[in-house]
C-alpha positions in Angstrom: 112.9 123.1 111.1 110.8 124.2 114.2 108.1 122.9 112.0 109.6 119.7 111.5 110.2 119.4 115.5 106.6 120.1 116.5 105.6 117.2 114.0 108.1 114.5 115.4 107.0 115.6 118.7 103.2 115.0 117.6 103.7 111.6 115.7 105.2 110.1 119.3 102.5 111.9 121.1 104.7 114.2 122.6 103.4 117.3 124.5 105.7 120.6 124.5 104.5 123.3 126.2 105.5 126.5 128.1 103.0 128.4 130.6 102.2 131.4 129.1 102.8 134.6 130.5 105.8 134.1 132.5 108.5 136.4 132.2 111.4 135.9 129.6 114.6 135.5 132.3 112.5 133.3 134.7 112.0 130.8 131.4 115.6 131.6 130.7 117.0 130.5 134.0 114.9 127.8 134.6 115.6 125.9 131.5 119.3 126.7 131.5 119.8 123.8 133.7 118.9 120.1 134.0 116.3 118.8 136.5 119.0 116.4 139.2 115.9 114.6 141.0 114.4 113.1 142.6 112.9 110.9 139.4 109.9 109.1 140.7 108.9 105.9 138.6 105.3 104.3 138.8 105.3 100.6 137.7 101.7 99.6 137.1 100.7 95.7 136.5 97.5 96.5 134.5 94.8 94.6 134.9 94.7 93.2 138.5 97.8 91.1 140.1 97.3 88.1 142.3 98.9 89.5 145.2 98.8 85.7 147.1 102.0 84.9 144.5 103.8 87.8 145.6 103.9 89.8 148.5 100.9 88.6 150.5 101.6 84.6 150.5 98.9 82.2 152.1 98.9 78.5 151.1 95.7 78.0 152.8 92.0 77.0 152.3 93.3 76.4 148.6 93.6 80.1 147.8 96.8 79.1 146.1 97.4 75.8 144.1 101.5 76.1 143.8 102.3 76.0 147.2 101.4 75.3 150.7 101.6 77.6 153.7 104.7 75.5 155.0 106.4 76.4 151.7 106.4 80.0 152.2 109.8 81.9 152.1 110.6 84.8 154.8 113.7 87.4 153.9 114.2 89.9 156.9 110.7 90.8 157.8 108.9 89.8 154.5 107.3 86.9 153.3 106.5 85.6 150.0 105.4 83.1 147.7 108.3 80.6 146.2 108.0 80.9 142.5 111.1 79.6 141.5 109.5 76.3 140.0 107.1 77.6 138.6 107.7 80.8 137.0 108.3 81.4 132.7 111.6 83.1 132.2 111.3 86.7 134.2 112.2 86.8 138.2 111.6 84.7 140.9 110.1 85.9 143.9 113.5 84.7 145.4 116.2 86.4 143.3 113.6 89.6 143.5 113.6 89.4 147.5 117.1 88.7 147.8 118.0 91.2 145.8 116.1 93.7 146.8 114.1 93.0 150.3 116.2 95.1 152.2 115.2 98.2 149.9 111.7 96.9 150.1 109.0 98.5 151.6 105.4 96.2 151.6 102.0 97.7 152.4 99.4 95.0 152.4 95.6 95.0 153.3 95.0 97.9 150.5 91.2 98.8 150.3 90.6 99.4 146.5 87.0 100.0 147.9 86.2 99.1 144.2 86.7 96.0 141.7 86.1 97.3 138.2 89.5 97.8 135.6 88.6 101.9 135.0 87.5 103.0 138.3 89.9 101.1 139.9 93.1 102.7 137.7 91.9 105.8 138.1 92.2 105.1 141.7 95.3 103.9 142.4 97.1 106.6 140.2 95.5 110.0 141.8 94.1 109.2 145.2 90.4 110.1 144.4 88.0 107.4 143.6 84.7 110.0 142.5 86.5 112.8 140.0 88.2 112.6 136.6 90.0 115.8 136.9 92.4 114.5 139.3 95.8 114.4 137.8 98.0 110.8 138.7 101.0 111.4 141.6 103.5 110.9 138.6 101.6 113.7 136.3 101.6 116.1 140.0 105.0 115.8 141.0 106.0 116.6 137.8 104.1 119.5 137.2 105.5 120.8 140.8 108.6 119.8 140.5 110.0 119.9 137.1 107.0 122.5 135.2 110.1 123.1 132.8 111.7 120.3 131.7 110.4 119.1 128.4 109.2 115.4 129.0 108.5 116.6 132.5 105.7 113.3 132.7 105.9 110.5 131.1 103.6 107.7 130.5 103.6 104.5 128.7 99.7 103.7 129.2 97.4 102.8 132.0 95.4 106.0 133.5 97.3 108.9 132.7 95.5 112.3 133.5 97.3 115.4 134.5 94.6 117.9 135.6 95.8 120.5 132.9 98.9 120.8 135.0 101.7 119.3 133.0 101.9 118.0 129.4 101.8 114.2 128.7 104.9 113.1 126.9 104.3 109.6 125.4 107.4 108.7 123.5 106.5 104.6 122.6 109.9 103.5 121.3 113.7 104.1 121.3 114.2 105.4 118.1 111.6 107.7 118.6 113.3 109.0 121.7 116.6 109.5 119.4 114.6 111.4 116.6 113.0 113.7 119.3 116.4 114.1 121.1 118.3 115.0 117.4 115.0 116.9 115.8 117.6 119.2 114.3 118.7 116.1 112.6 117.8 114.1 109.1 115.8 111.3 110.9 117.1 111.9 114.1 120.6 111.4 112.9 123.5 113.8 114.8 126.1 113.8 112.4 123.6 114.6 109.4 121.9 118.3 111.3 119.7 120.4 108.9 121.7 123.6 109.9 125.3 124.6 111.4 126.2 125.6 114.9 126.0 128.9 113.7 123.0 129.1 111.8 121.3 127.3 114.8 122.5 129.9 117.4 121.4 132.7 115.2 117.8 130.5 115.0 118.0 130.8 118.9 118.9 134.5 119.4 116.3 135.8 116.7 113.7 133.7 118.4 114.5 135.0 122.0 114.6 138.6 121.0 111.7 138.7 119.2 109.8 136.6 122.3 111.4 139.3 124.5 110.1 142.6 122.5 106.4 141.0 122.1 106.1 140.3 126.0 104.5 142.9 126.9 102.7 143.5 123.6 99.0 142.7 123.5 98.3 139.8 121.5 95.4 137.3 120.3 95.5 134.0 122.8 96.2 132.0 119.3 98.7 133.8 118.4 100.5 133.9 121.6 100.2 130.1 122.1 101.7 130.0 118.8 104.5 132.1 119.6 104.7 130.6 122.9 105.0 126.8 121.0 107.8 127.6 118.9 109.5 129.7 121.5 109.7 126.3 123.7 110.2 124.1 120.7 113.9 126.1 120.2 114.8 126.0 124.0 113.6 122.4 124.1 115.0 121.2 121.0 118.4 122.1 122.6 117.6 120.7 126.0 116.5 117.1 124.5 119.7 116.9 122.9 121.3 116.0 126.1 119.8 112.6 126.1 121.3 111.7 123.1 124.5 110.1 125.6 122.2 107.9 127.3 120.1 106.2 124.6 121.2 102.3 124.8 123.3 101.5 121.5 121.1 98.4 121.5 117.4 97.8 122.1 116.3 95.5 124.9 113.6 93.0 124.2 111.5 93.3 127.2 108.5 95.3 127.3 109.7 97.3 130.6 112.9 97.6 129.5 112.5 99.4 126.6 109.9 101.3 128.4 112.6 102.0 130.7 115.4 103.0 128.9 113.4 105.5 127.7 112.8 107.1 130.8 116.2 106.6 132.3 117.8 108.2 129.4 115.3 111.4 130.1 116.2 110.9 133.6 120.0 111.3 133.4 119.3 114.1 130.6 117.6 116.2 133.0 114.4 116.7 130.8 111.9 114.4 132.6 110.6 114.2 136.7 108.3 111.5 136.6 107.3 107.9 134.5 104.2 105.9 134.0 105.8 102.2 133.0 103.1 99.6 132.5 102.4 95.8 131.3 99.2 94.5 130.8 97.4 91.0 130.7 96.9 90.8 134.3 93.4 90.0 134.3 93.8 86.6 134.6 89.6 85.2 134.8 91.0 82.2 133.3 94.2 80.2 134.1 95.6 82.2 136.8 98.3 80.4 137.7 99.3 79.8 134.4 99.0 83.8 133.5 100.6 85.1 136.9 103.7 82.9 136.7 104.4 84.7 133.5 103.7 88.0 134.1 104.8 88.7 137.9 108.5 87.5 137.1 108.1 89.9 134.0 106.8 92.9 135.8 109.6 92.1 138.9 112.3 91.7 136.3 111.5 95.4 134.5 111.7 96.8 138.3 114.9 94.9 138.8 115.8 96.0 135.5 115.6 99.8 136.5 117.0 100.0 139.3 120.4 98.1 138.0 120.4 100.4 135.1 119.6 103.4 137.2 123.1 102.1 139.2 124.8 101.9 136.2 124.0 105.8 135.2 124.6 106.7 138.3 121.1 107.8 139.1 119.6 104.9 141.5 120.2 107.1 144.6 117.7 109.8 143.2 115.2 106.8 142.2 112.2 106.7 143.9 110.1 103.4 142.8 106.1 102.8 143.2 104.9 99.3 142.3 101.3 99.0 142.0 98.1 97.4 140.4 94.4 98.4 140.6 93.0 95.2 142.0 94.0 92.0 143.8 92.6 88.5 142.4 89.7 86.3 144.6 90.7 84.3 147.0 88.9 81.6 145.2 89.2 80.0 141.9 86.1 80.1 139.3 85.3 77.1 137.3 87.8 78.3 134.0 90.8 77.8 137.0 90.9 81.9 137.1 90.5 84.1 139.8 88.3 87.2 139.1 88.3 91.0 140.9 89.1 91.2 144.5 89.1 94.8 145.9 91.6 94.0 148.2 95.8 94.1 147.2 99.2 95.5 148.2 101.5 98.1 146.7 105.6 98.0 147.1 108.0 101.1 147.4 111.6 101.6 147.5 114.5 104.0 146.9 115.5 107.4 148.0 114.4 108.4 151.4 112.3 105.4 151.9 113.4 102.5 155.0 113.5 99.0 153.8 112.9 95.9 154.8 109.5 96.3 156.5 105.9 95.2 155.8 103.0 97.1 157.1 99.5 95.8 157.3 97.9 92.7 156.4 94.9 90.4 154.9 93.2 87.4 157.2 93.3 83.9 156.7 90.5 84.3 154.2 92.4 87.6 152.1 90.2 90.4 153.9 91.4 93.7 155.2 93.1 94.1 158.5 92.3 97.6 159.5 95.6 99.4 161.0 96.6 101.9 163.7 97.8 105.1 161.3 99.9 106.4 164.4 101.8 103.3 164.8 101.3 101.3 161.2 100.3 98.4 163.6 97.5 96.2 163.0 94.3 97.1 165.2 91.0 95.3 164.1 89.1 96.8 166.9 90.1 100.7 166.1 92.3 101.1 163.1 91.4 102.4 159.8 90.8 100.6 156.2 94.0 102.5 154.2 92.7 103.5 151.1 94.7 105.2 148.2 93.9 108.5 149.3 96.1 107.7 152.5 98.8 106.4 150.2 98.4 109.9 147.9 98.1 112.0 151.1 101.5 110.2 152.2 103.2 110.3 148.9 102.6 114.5 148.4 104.1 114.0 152.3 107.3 112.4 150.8 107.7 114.6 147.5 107.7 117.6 149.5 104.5 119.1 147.3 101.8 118.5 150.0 101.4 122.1 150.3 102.4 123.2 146.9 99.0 125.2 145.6 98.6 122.4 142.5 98.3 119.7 145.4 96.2 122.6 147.1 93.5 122.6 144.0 92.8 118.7 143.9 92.5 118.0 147.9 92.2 114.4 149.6 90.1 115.0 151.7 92.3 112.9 154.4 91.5 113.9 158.1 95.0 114.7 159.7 94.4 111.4 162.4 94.3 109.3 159.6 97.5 110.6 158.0 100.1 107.4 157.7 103.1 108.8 160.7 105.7 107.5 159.6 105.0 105.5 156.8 108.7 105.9 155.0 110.7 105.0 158.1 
Protein backbone atom coordinates (compact mmCIF):
# COMPACT_ATOMS: atom_id res chain seq x y z
CA UNK A 1 0.00 0.00 0.00
CA UNK A 2 2.73 2.59 1.08
CA UNK A 3 4.26 1.29 -2.01
CA UNK A 4 1.40 2.02 -4.04
CA UNK A 5 1.25 5.73 -2.48
CA UNK A 6 4.81 6.65 -3.23
CA UNK A 7 4.09 5.64 -6.94
CA UNK A 8 0.84 7.72 -7.37
CA UNK A 9 2.66 10.48 -5.75
CA UNK A 10 5.59 10.02 -8.44
CA UNK A 11 3.31 9.59 -11.60
CA UNK A 12 1.82 13.37 -10.72
CA UNK A 13 5.24 14.51 -9.82
CA UNK A 14 4.59 14.76 -6.38
CA UNK A 15 7.36 15.33 -3.75
CA UNK A 16 6.85 13.76 -0.07
CA UNK A 17 9.35 14.38 2.17
CA UNK A 18 10.21 14.73 5.85
CA UNK A 19 13.56 16.41 7.13
CA UNK A 20 15.44 13.93 8.54
CA UNK A 21 16.56 13.89 11.93
CA UNK A 22 13.94 15.63 13.75
CA UNK A 23 12.63 14.22 16.76
CA UNK A 24 9.52 11.83 16.66
CA UNK A 25 6.92 14.22 18.91
CA UNK A 26 8.07 17.45 17.15
CA UNK A 27 6.86 15.50 13.68
CA UNK A 28 4.01 14.18 15.65
CA UNK A 29 2.72 17.57 16.80
CA UNK A 30 3.37 19.39 13.90
CA UNK A 31 1.48 17.25 11.48
CA UNK A 32 -1.37 16.59 13.83
CA UNK A 33 -2.91 19.74 12.70
CA UNK A 34 -3.82 21.54 9.46
CA UNK A 35 -1.80 24.60 8.16
CA UNK A 36 -4.95 27.76 8.59
CA UNK A 37 -2.86 30.42 6.44
CA UNK A 38 -1.96 32.58 5.16
CA UNK A 39 -2.13 30.75 1.44
CA UNK A 40 -0.14 32.87 -0.85
CA UNK A 41 -0.96 32.36 -4.71
CA UNK A 42 1.45 33.49 -7.58
CA UNK A 43 -0.36 33.93 -10.98
CA UNK A 44 2.24 34.02 -13.63
CA UNK A 45 1.23 35.18 -17.50
CA UNK A 46 4.18 33.31 -19.12
CA UNK A 47 5.67 34.62 -21.72
CA UNK A 48 5.57 38.49 -21.48
CA UNK A 49 2.09 40.53 -21.01
CA UNK A 50 1.46 43.86 -22.82
CA UNK A 51 1.05 45.80 -19.77
CA UNK A 52 -0.40 49.03 -22.03
CA UNK A 53 -3.91 46.77 -22.24
CA UNK A 54 -4.04 46.41 -18.69
CA UNK A 55 -2.82 48.24 -15.93
CA UNK A 56 -0.45 50.78 -17.49
CA UNK A 57 -2.92 52.35 -20.28
CA UNK A 58 -1.48 54.99 -22.85
CA UNK A 59 -3.34 55.57 -26.20
CA UNK A 60 -0.49 57.62 -27.41
CA UNK A 61 2.28 57.80 -30.16
CA UNK A 62 0.30 54.64 -31.45
CA UNK A 63 1.72 52.36 -28.74
CA UNK A 64 -1.76 50.98 -28.65
CA UNK A 65 -4.07 50.36 -31.77
CA UNK A 66 -7.59 49.69 -29.71
CA UNK A 67 -7.92 52.76 -28.04
CA UNK A 68 -7.00 56.31 -27.71
CA UNK A 69 -5.77 58.08 -24.58
CA UNK A 70 -9.25 59.91 -24.33
CA UNK A 71 -10.75 56.33 -24.11
CA UNK A 72 -9.00 55.39 -21.03
CA UNK A 73 -11.13 54.17 -18.00
CA UNK A 74 -10.23 55.47 -14.20
CA UNK A 75 -11.87 53.35 -11.05
CA UNK A 76 -10.71 54.98 -7.66
CA UNK A 77 -7.15 55.79 -8.24
CA UNK A 78 -6.45 53.30 -11.15
CA UNK A 79 -6.50 53.52 -14.67
CA UNK A 80 -6.84 51.11 -17.37
CA UNK A 81 -7.31 50.03 -20.79
CA UNK A 82 -11.13 49.44 -22.01
CA UNK A 83 -11.29 46.03 -23.39
CA UNK A 84 -14.71 45.37 -23.27
CA UNK A 85 -14.98 45.45 -27.29
CA UNK A 86 -12.46 43.83 -27.94
CA UNK A 87 -11.68 41.07 -25.73
CA UNK A 88 -12.47 36.86 -26.64
CA UNK A 89 -14.63 35.42 -23.96
CA UNK A 90 -12.54 35.88 -20.47
CA UNK A 91 -12.78 39.32 -18.37
CA UNK A 92 -12.81 42.69 -19.31
CA UNK A 93 -10.59 45.12 -17.82
CA UNK A 94 -14.00 46.65 -16.63
CA UNK A 95 -15.83 43.86 -14.86
CA UNK A 96 -12.04 42.95 -13.44
CA UNK A 97 -11.62 46.68 -12.04
CA UNK A 98 -14.93 46.98 -10.84
CA UNK A 99 -14.87 44.03 -9.17
CA UNK A 100 -11.86 44.07 -7.76
CA UNK A 101 -10.07 47.74 -7.87
CA UNK A 102 -10.69 48.49 -4.51
CA UNK A 103 -8.66 45.20 -3.42
CA UNK A 104 -6.17 46.18 -5.97
CA UNK A 105 -2.84 47.14 -5.44
CA UNK A 106 -0.79 48.33 -8.96
CA UNK A 107 3.02 48.77 -9.05
CA UNK A 108 4.05 50.08 -12.39
CA UNK A 109 7.53 51.17 -13.85
CA UNK A 110 9.01 47.47 -12.90
CA UNK A 111 12.75 47.27 -14.08
CA UNK A 112 13.10 43.62 -15.42
CA UNK A 113 16.71 44.92 -16.03
CA UNK A 114 16.53 42.00 -18.62
CA UNK A 115 14.32 40.95 -21.80
CA UNK A 116 14.98 37.32 -22.41
CA UNK A 117 11.97 34.46 -21.42
CA UNK A 118 14.58 32.27 -18.84
CA UNK A 119 16.42 34.97 -17.20
CA UNK A 120 13.66 36.95 -16.92
CA UNK A 121 11.25 34.08 -15.04
CA UNK A 122 13.87 33.25 -12.99
CA UNK A 123 13.74 36.84 -11.97
CA UNK A 124 10.54 37.69 -11.24
CA UNK A 125 9.96 34.46 -9.06
CA UNK A 126 13.13 34.70 -6.51
CA UNK A 127 14.38 38.19 -6.51
CA UNK A 128 17.94 37.38 -7.80
CA UNK A 129 18.65 37.95 -11.42
CA UNK A 130 22.63 36.22 -11.27
CA UNK A 131 21.99 32.66 -9.26
CA UNK A 132 20.04 29.53 -9.95
CA UNK A 133 19.97 28.31 -6.43
CA UNK A 134 17.57 30.84 -5.42
CA UNK A 135 14.30 29.23 -4.44
CA UNK A 136 10.84 31.31 -5.94
CA UNK A 137 8.90 33.46 -2.91
CA UNK A 138 6.10 30.73 -3.32
CA UNK A 139 8.76 27.66 -2.87
CA UNK A 140 10.32 30.04 0.48
CA UNK A 141 7.35 30.87 2.22
CA UNK A 142 6.36 27.53 2.06
CA UNK A 143 9.35 26.00 3.22
CA UNK A 144 9.16 28.62 6.39
CA UNK A 145 5.91 28.46 6.88
CA UNK A 146 4.33 25.18 6.30
CA UNK A 147 7.90 22.70 6.26
CA UNK A 148 5.20 19.98 7.16
CA UNK A 149 2.33 19.98 5.23
CA UNK A 150 2.54 17.58 2.42
CA UNK A 151 1.98 19.71 -0.77
CA UNK A 152 3.54 22.46 1.16
CA UNK A 153 4.48 24.24 -2.68
CA UNK A 154 2.80 23.88 -5.39
CA UNK A 155 3.46 24.64 -8.97
CA UNK A 156 1.76 24.28 -12.22
CA UNK A 157 4.89 25.35 -14.47
CA UNK A 158 6.91 28.51 -15.16
CA UNK A 159 10.30 28.73 -12.96
CA UNK A 160 9.89 26.63 -10.09
CA UNK A 161 13.06 26.20 -7.99
CA UNK A 162 13.12 25.65 -4.26
CA UNK A 163 16.74 25.95 -3.11
CA UNK A 164 16.57 22.27 -1.57
CA UNK A 165 14.18 23.86 0.95
CA UNK A 166 10.83 22.38 0.29
CA UNK A 167 9.61 19.67 -2.08
CA UNK A 168 7.87 20.57 -5.35
CA UNK A 169 4.42 19.04 -5.49
CA UNK A 170 3.09 19.19 -9.12
CA UNK A 171 -0.24 17.57 -9.10
CA UNK A 172 -1.41 18.47 -13.10
CA UNK A 173 -5.14 17.43 -12.96
CA UNK A 174 -8.16 16.94 -10.68
CA UNK A 175 -8.47 13.35 -10.65
CA UNK A 176 -4.98 13.14 -9.85
CA UNK A 177 -5.54 15.25 -6.80
CA UNK A 178 -8.45 12.76 -5.74
CA UNK A 179 -6.20 9.59 -6.28
CA UNK A 180 -3.35 11.20 -4.16
CA UNK A 181 -5.93 12.41 -1.55
CA UNK A 182 -7.68 8.55 -1.36
CA UNK A 183 -4.06 6.63 -2.06
CA UNK A 184 -5.51 4.08 0.35
CA UNK A 185 -8.15 3.72 -2.14
CA UNK A 186 -8.67 1.40 -5.57
CA UNK A 187 -7.98 4.35 -8.00
CA UNK A 188 -8.45 6.94 -5.71
CA UNK A 189 -11.96 5.70 -4.89
CA UNK A 190 -13.14 6.24 -0.96
CA UNK A 191 -15.67 3.80 -0.64
CA UNK A 192 -13.52 1.02 -2.32
CA UNK A 193 -10.07 1.39 0.50
CA UNK A 194 -7.49 -1.48 0.17
CA UNK A 195 -7.68 -2.05 4.06
CA UNK A 196 -10.13 -1.33 7.17
CA UNK A 197 -10.08 1.32 9.72
CA UNK A 198 -8.47 -1.06 11.75
CA UNK A 199 -6.04 -2.58 9.78
CA UNK A 200 -4.96 1.02 8.74
CA UNK A 201 -4.54 2.18 12.41
CA UNK A 202 -2.56 -0.85 13.17
CA UNK A 203 -0.39 0.15 9.72
CA UNK A 204 0.09 3.55 11.52
CA UNK A 205 0.99 2.44 15.11
CA UNK A 206 3.60 -0.32 13.83
CA UNK A 207 5.11 2.26 11.61
CA UNK A 208 5.46 5.05 14.43
CA UNK A 209 6.88 2.61 16.90
CA UNK A 210 9.25 1.18 14.96
CA UNK A 211 10.39 5.00 13.60
CA UNK A 212 10.46 5.80 17.34
CA UNK A 213 12.87 2.76 18.62
CA UNK A 214 15.35 3.37 15.38
CA UNK A 215 15.81 7.15 16.22
CA UNK A 216 18.51 7.12 17.91
CA UNK A 217 19.95 4.02 16.24
CA UNK A 218 22.83 4.51 13.75
CA UNK A 219 21.82 3.91 10.36
CA UNK A 220 23.09 4.07 6.61
CA UNK A 221 21.79 7.67 4.93
CA UNK A 222 19.82 5.23 2.32
CA UNK A 223 18.30 3.45 4.66
CA UNK A 224 17.19 6.21 6.86
CA UNK A 225 15.78 8.28 3.90
CA UNK A 226 14.00 5.19 3.17
CA UNK A 227 12.58 4.81 6.56
CA UNK A 228 12.12 8.40 6.72
CA UNK A 229 9.88 8.21 3.06
CA UNK A 230 7.58 5.73 4.21
CA UNK A 231 7.31 7.15 7.69
CA UNK A 232 5.87 10.46 5.97
CA UNK A 233 3.97 8.57 3.27
CA UNK A 234 1.61 6.95 6.40
CA UNK A 235 1.31 10.41 8.23
CA UNK A 236 0.69 12.08 4.92
CA UNK A 237 -1.46 9.60 3.40
CA UNK A 238 -3.85 10.40 6.25
CA UNK A 239 -3.42 14.17 6.14
CA UNK A 240 -4.27 14.31 2.27
CA UNK A 241 -7.32 12.68 2.94
CA UNK A 242 -8.73 15.85 4.24
CA UNK A 243 -9.07 17.34 0.81
CA UNK A 244 -11.14 14.83 -0.32
CA UNK A 245 -14.34 17.46 0.84
CA UNK A 246 -13.17 20.07 -1.27
CA UNK A 247 -12.42 18.52 -4.66
CA UNK A 248 -15.16 20.13 -7.14
CA UNK A 249 -17.80 17.31 -8.11
CA UNK A 250 -17.30 18.80 -11.59
CA UNK A 251 -14.21 19.88 -13.55
CA UNK A 252 -13.95 23.39 -14.83
CA UNK A 253 -12.89 23.96 -18.33
CA UNK A 254 -10.46 26.81 -17.89
CA UNK A 255 -6.92 26.32 -17.71
CA UNK A 256 -6.68 28.48 -14.26
CA UNK A 257 -9.46 27.07 -12.93
CA UNK A 258 -8.63 23.69 -12.86
CA UNK A 259 -5.27 24.75 -11.90
CA UNK A 260 -7.01 26.34 -9.18
CA UNK A 261 -9.28 24.13 -7.70
CA UNK A 262 -6.49 22.13 -7.18
CA UNK A 263 -4.85 24.40 -4.99
CA UNK A 264 -7.90 25.69 -3.21
CA UNK A 265 -8.83 22.23 -2.30
CA UNK A 266 -5.17 21.81 -0.64
CA UNK A 267 -5.77 25.13 0.72
CA UNK A 268 -8.84 24.44 2.76
CA UNK A 269 -7.35 20.88 3.58
CA UNK A 270 -4.56 22.35 5.38
CA UNK A 271 -1.85 20.36 3.39
CA UNK A 272 -0.41 23.19 1.12
CA UNK A 273 1.10 27.08 1.87
CA UNK A 274 1.84 28.26 -1.36
CA UNK A 275 0.84 27.85 -5.45
CA UNK A 276 2.61 28.55 -8.74
CA UNK A 277 -0.63 28.93 -11.27
CA UNK A 278 0.45 29.81 -14.84
CA UNK A 279 -0.87 30.26 -18.60
CA UNK A 280 1.35 30.56 -21.33
CA UNK A 281 1.22 32.04 -24.98
CA UNK A 282 2.01 35.45 -23.96
CA UNK A 283 4.71 36.07 -26.24
CA UNK A 284 2.87 37.67 -28.69
CA UNK A 285 5.93 38.76 -31.66
CA UNK A 286 3.12 38.55 -33.96
CA UNK A 287 -0.47 39.73 -33.69
CA UNK A 288 -0.45 41.37 -30.41
CA UNK A 289 -3.58 42.61 -30.23
CA UNK A 290 -5.08 39.77 -31.50
CA UNK A 291 -3.15 37.35 -28.83
CA UNK A 292 -3.55 39.84 -25.75
CA UNK A 293 -7.26 40.27 -26.05
CA UNK A 294 -7.46 36.52 -25.57
CA UNK A 295 -5.22 35.90 -23.11
CA UNK A 296 -5.43 38.91 -20.49
CA UNK A 297 -9.32 38.40 -20.03
CA UNK A 298 -8.25 34.60 -19.55
CA UNK A 299 -5.46 35.15 -17.09
CA UNK A 300 -7.94 38.08 -15.18
CA UNK A 301 -10.78 35.62 -15.26
CA UNK A 302 -8.62 32.60 -13.40
CA UNK A 303 -7.67 35.45 -10.74
CA UNK A 304 -11.29 36.41 -10.52
CA UNK A 305 -12.02 32.94 -10.43
CA UNK A 306 -9.93 32.29 -7.18
CA UNK A 307 -10.74 34.69 -5.31
CA UNK A 308 -14.82 33.98 -5.70
CA UNK A 309 -14.05 30.37 -4.99
CA UNK A 310 -11.75 31.20 -2.18
CA UNK A 311 -15.11 33.26 -0.82
CA UNK A 312 -17.16 30.41 -1.34
CA UNK A 313 -14.71 28.02 0.99
CA UNK A 314 -14.43 30.44 3.25
CA UNK A 315 -10.75 31.00 2.73
CA UNK A 316 -10.47 34.50 0.73
CA UNK A 317 -9.58 36.40 3.98
CA UNK A 318 -6.32 34.20 4.34
CA UNK A 319 -5.64 34.69 0.40
CA UNK A 320 -2.81 36.50 -0.46
CA UNK A 321 -2.69 37.03 -4.50
CA UNK A 322 0.59 38.01 -6.61
CA UNK A 323 -0.08 38.70 -10.39
CA UNK A 324 2.95 38.79 -12.42
CA UNK A 325 4.83 38.30 -15.80
CA UNK A 326 8.54 38.35 -16.72
CA UNK A 327 8.46 41.03 -19.26
CA UNK A 328 6.30 43.86 -20.69
CA UNK A 329 5.80 44.14 -24.66
CA UNK A 330 7.62 47.30 -26.92
CA UNK A 331 6.06 50.20 -27.09
CA UNK A 332 6.21 49.80 -30.79
CA UNK A 333 4.75 47.33 -33.16
CA UNK A 334 7.25 45.23 -35.54
CA UNK A 335 6.31 44.63 -39.09
CA UNK A 336 4.22 40.95 -38.26
CA UNK A 337 1.78 43.62 -36.07
CA UNK A 338 3.57 42.07 -32.80
CA UNK A 339 5.24 43.64 -30.11
CA UNK A 340 8.57 41.98 -29.03
CA UNK A 341 10.55 42.13 -25.32
CA UNK A 342 10.35 45.19 -23.31
CA UNK A 343 12.17 45.05 -19.99
CA UNK A 344 9.94 47.29 -18.50
CA UNK A 345 6.13 45.99 -16.76
CA UNK A 346 3.96 46.08 -13.78
CA UNK A 347 2.94 43.48 -11.18
CA UNK A 348 -0.69 43.49 -9.17
CA UNK A 349 -1.29 42.38 -5.50
CA UNK A 350 -4.23 41.90 -3.31
CA UNK A 351 -5.72 40.19 -0.32
CA UNK A 352 -4.92 39.71 3.28
CA UNK A 353 -3.07 42.53 4.82
CA UNK A 354 -2.53 44.32 1.73
CA UNK A 355 -4.46 48.26 1.17
CA UNK A 356 -6.29 48.55 -2.10
CA UNK A 357 -7.11 50.74 -4.36
CA UNK A 358 -3.71 52.50 -5.00
CA UNK A 359 -1.20 52.53 -7.85
CA UNK A 360 2.48 53.20 -7.19
CA UNK A 361 4.95 54.18 -9.81
CA UNK A 362 4.79 54.73 -13.37
CA UNK A 363 6.24 54.53 -17.18
CA UNK A 364 6.58 58.01 -19.38
CA UNK A 365 4.87 58.98 -22.34
CA UNK A 366 7.13 56.75 -24.36
CA UNK A 367 6.79 53.38 -21.64
CA UNK A 368 10.18 54.08 -19.75
CA UNK A 369 10.81 53.85 -16.06
CA UNK A 370 9.93 56.46 -13.65
CA UNK A 371 12.37 56.10 -10.91
CA UNK A 372 10.50 56.41 -7.29
CA UNK A 373 11.11 57.84 -3.84
CA UNK A 374 11.23 54.24 -1.65
CA UNK A 375 10.36 56.34 1.58
CA UNK A 376 7.32 57.87 0.16
CA UNK A 377 6.40 55.42 -3.07
CA UNK A 378 6.24 58.81 -4.87
CA UNK A 379 7.61 59.44 -8.22
CA UNK A 380 11.09 61.32 -8.15
CA UNK A 381 12.98 61.30 -11.53
CA UNK A 382 15.78 63.37 -10.13
CA UNK A 383 16.52 61.00 -6.88
CA UNK A 384 14.46 57.95 -6.73
CA UNK A 385 15.46 54.49 -7.39
CA UNK A 386 14.65 51.95 -10.48
CA UNK A 387 12.51 49.13 -8.35
CA UNK A 388 13.68 46.02 -9.38
CA UNK A 389 12.37 42.50 -8.21
CA UNK A 390 14.75 42.21 -5.51
CA UNK A 391 12.85 45.35 -3.88
CA UNK A 392 9.59 43.48 -4.52
CA UNK A 393 11.29 40.05 -2.85
CA UNK A 394 12.86 42.13 -0.12
CA UNK A 395 9.22 43.62 0.54
CA UNK A 396 7.31 40.41 0.17
CA UNK A 397 9.69 38.31 2.98
CA UNK A 398 8.62 41.90 4.79
CA UNK A 399 4.95 40.92 4.45
CA UNK A 400 5.15 37.05 5.13
CA UNK A 401 6.85 37.66 8.20
CA UNK A 402 10.02 35.31 7.04
CA UNK A 403 12.51 38.18 6.34
CA UNK A 404 14.52 37.04 9.17
CA UNK A 405 13.70 33.44 9.13
CA UNK A 406 17.47 31.69 8.64
CA UNK A 407 16.13 30.09 5.04
CA UNK A 408 15.60 33.84 3.90
CA UNK A 409 18.94 34.40 5.89
CA UNK A 410 20.88 31.74 3.40
CA UNK A 411 19.77 33.29 -0.09
CA UNK A 412 20.15 37.27 0.76
CA UNK A 413 18.97 40.24 -1.52
CA UNK A 414 21.35 42.17 -1.20
CA UNK A 415 18.73 45.23 -0.82
CA UNK A 416 20.41 48.28 1.04
CA UNK A 417 17.87 49.18 3.96
CA UNK A 418 17.21 53.00 2.11
CA UNK A 419 16.07 51.29 -0.67
CA UNK A 420 13.58 49.07 1.27
CA UNK A 421 9.78 49.87 -0.20
CA UNK A 422 8.17 51.81 3.55
CA UNK A 423 5.20 51.04 3.28
CA UNK A 424 4.53 49.42 0.24
CA UNK A 425 1.29 47.28 1.63
CA UNK A 426 -0.60 50.28 3.05
Amino acid sequence: MRRNFLKICGLAGLGLAMPFGWPVAARAKDEDGAYGGPYYVVFNASGGWDTTYLMDPKGINEINRLYQEGDILTRGAHKYAPTAKHHQGGMSNEDFYSEFGDELLVLNGLDYSVNNHSPGARYMATGKLDSMAYPTFAALVAACQGPTCPISYLTFGNYSATGNLVAMSRVPYIPSLQRIANADSIEGNAKSPFHDSFALDRIEQALADQNAARTQEPRLPRLERAENMLYAAQVNSKALQRVTAYIPSSIPKERLSQQAEIALASFKAGVCVSANLTIGQFDSHANNDTDQMKLIPEFLAGIAYVIRRAEELKIRDQLVVIVQSEMGRTPTYNKGNGKDHWSIGSIMFLGRGIKGNRVIGATDEKQFHVPIDPQTLACDKEKGIRVRPEHIHAALREFAGIANHPFSKKFPLGVVEKENLQGLWG
